[in-house]
N, C-alpha and C positions, 0 to 999 in steps of 0.2 A: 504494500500500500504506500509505503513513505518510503525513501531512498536514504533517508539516515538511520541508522540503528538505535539509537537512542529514542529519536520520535515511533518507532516500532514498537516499544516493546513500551511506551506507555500508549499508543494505541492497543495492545494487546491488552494489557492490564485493564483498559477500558471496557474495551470489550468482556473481559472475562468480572466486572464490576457491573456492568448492564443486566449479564446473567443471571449473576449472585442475586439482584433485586428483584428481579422476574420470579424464583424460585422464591415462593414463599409457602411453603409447606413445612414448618419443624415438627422433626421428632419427637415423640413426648417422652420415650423413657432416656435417661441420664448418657446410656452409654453410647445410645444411636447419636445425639445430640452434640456429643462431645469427638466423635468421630466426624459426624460433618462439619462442623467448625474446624477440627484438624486439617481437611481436606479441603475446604475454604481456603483455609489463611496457607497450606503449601503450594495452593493452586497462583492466589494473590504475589506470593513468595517468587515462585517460580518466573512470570512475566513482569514483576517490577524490577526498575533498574535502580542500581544504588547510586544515588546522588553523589556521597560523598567519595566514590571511585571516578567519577566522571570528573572529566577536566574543564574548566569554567570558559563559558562562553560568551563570555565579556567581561571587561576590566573596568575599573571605576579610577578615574585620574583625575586629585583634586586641580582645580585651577586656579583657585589663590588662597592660600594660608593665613586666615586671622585670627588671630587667637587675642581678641578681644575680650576682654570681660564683657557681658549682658549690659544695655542702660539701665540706671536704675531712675526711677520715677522720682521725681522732686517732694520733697518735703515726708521721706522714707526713709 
């Protein structure tokens, strides 16, 4: 669908998030419940991408340094 990998796999994630909300039928006893939630969040796990492995895709460069104190308001 996208030609970069990163936009990939939070389309993916997306997609597998649209799912997840369509399904709304829970289990009622403990163990079934706790198994699809497992299977949820490895499912979520698996197509999300780790931000903080990914290299920043833009930089922030201040343009002027003031290191002013605040004004302070008259008669304060």
């Amino acid at each position: 669908m996208t030609k970069h990998p990163l936009l990939a796999k939070i389309s993916a994630a997306t997609a597998v998030l649209k799912a997840r909300r369509e399904d709304t039928r829970v289990p009622l006893t403990k163990a079934a419940f706790e198994a699809r939630r497992k299977e949820q969040r490895r499912a979520i796990d698996e197509v999300s991408p780790d931000f903080r492995r990914c290299p920043p895709r833009s930089l922030v460069k201040m343009v002027s340094d003031r290191r002013r104190a605040p004004a302070r308001r008259q008669g304060r």
